[in-house]
C-alpha positions in Angstrom: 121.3 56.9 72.2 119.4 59.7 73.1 120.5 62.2 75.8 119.0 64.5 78.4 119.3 68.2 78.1 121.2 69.7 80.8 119.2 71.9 83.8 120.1 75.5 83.5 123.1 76.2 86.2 121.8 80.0 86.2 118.6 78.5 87.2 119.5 76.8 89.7 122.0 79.4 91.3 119.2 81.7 91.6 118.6 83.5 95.0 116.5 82.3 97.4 113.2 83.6 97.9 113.1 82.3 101.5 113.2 85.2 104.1 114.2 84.6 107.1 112.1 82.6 109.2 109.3 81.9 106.2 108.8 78.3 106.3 107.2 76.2 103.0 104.1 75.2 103.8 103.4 71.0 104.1 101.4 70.7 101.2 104.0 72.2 98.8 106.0 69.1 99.3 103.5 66.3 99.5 101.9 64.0 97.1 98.5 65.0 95.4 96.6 64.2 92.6 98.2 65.9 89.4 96.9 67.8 86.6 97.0 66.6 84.1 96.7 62.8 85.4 99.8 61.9 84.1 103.4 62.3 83.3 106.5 61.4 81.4 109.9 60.5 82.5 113.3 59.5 81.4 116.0 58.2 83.2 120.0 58.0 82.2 122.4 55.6 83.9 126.0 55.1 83.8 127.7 52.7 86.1 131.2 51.6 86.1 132.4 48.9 88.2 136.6 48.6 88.4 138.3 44.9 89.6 141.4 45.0 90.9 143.5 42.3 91.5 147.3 41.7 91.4 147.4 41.5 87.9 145.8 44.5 87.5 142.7 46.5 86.7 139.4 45.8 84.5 136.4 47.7 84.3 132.8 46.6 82.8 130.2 49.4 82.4 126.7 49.6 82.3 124.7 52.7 80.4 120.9 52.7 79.6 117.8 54.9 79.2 114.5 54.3 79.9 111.5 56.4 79.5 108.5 55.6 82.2 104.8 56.8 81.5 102.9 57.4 84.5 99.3 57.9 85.0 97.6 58.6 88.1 93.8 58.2 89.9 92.3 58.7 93.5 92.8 55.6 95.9 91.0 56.6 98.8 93.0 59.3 100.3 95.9 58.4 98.5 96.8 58.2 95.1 97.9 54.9 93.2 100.2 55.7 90.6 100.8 52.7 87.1 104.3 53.3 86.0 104.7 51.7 82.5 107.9 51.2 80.8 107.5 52.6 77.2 111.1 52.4 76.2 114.3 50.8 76.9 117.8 51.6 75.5 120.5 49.5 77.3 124.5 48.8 76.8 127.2 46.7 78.5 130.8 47.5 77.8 132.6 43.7 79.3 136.4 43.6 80.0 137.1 42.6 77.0 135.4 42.6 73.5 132.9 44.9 71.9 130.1 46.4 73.9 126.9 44.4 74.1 123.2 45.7 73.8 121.0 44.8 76.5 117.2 44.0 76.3 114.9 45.1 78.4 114.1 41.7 80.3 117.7 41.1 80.5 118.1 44.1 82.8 115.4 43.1 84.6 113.2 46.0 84.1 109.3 46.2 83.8 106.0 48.1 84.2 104.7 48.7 88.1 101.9 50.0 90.1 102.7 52.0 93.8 100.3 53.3 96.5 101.4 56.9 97.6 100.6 59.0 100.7 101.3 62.1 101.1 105.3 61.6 102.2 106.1 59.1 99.2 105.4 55.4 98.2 103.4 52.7 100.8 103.0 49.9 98.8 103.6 48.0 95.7 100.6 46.6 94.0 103.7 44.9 91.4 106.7 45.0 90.1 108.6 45.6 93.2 111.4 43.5 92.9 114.0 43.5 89.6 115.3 40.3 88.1 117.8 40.0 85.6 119.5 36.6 84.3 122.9 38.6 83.7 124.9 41.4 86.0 123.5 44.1 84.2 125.1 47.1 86.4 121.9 49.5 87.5 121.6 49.7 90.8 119.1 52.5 91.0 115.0 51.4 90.0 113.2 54.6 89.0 110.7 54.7 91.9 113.1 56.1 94.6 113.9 59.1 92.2 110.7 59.4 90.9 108.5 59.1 94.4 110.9 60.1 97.3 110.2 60.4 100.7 108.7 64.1 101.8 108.4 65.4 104.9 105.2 65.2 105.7 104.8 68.5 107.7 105.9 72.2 107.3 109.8 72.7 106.9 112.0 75.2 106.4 115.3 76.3 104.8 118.0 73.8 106.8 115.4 71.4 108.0 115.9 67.8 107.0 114.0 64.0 107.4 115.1 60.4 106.5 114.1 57.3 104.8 115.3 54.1 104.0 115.5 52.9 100.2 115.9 49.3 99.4 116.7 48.0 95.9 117.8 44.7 94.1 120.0 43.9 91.3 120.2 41.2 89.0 117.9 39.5 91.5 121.0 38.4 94.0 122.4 41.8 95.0 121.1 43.8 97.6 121.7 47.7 97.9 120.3 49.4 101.1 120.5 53.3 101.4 120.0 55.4 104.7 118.9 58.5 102.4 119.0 62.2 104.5 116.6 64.8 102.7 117.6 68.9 103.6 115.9 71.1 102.1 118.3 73.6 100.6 116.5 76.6 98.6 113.3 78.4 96.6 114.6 78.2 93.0 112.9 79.2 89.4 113.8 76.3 86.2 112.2 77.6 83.0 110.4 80.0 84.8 108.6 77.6 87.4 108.4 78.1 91.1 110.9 74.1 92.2 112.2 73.4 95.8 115.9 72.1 96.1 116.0 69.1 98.0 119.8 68.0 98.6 120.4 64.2 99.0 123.0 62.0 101.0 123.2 58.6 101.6 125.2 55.9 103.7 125.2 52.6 101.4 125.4 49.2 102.0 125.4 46.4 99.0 125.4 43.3 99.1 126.5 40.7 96.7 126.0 37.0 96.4 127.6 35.1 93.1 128.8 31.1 93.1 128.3 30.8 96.9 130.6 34.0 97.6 128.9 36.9 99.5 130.6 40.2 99.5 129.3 43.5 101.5 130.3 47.1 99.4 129.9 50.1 101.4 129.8 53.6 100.1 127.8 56.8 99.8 125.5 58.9 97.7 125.2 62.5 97.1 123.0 64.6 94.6 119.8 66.7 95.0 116.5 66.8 93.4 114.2 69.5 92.4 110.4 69.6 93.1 107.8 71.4 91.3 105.0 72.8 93.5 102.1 73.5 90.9 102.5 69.7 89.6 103.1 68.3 92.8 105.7 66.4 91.3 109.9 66.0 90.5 111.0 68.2 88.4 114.8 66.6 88.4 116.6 64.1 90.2 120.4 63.7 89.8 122.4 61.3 92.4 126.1 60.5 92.3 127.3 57.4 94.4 130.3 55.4 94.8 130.5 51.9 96.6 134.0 49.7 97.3 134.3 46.4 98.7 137.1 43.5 99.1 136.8 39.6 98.3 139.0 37.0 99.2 139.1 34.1 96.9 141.6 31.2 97.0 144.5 33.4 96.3 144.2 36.6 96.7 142.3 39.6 97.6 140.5 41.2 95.1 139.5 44.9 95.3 135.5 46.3 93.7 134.6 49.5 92.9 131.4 50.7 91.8 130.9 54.4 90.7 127.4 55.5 89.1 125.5 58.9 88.2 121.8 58.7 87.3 119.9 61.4 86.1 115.9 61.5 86.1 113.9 64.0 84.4 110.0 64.9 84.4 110.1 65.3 80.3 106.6 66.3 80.1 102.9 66.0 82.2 101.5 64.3 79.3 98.3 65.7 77.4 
């Protein structure tokens, strides 16, 4: 298992070259043709998900990492963007027993193309939708970290916009997220120029299994960081935590999911 080398916390504490008043200018935060043409991500997951029941507790978790290549051309006055998955490291830890490695089909995961404007993603040319034949738990695909929404207009320190993220799991689960965007500060990572972006979200997911529907609600907090020269994220780190009730012929039983996943630009490619 490989692992992603943390962000300097000096870095990131640095003050704030805002001055009062200054605001950042539109097209530091909007989508734009790259240089070079393409990029390199990874992505870490860990999800735990705890059942509680009368009898007790029981936990299943999910970790993976999975490295994207991206390459990127004109279209029109957008840019499309061909997201290929070029490696895949997944794990299940059930109940009970030994943990379980996890294919890449199994988890659903594959290769997409995306349409983006300036604020973010307009449409999916493929691969929108994940399917999975098991309940692998990763709730998160890589496009909403990787491409979120921007503002679309000059902002300042304070200032904030929305957007509205859906996802599927395994195919039958259905997580919706009203995201808020603020953005927080100027900072320097590694000696580059990045914009803090702080993220919270109100959570909704719903779950269908054997004719049983159950609705989870929860929330999501984090931040990401966006490179101006590249025109692209730097970092993306979200926290969230979703709980939920199902009554089956007996009892009430008690689901709670909590999840961290971490996305990093590892390079711009050659």
């Amino acid at each position: 298992m490989c692992h992603i080398p943390a962000l300097s916390v000096v870095a990131l504490a640095a003050a704030s070259l805002f001055s009062p008043g200054t605001t950042v200018m539109g097209q530091q935060l909007a989508y734009r043709l790259p240089s070079p043409a393409t990029a390199v991500y990874q992505m870490v997951d860990t999800t735990v998900g705890t059942m509680t029941t009368l009898d007790g507790s029981s936990d299943v978790s999910g970790n993976s990492v999975i490295t994207y290549t991206l390459s990127f051309e004109p279209d029109g006055d957008g840019v499309r963007a061909s997201v290929d998955l070029t490696d895949f490291e997944g794990r299940i830890q059930p109940p009970m027993g030994a943990p379980m490695s996890v294919s890449q089909t199994q988890a659903g995961l594959r290769s997409y193309v995306v349409r983006l404007g300036g604020r973010g993603l307009e449409e999916f040319a493929s691969g929108q939708r994940r399917r999975a034949p098991n309940e692998f738990p990763l709730f998160v695909d890589a496009w909403e970290a990787v491409f979120p929404r921007l503002p679309g207009g000059e902002v300042g320190p304070g200032d904030s916009w929305v957007d509205t993220v859906t996802t599927w799991v395994a195919g039958e689960a259905k997580r919706v997220v009203a995201y808020t965007y603020t953005l927080d500060s100027n900072t320097t990572v590694d000696g580059r120029d990045q914009l803090r972006i702080t993220v919270s979200g109100d959570a909704r997911l719903t779950l269908t299994e054997g004719g049983t529907s159950m609705t989870m609600n929860g929330s999501e907090t984090g931040f990401f960081l966006w490179d101006i020269e590249r025109g692209l994220v730097a970092w993306w780190e979200v926290s969230r935590r979703y709980e939920g009730n199902v009554q089956d012929s007996s009892e009430s039983v008690s689901v709670v999911f909590n999840a961290t996943t971490r996305v990093r630009l590892a390079s711009t490619g050659s």
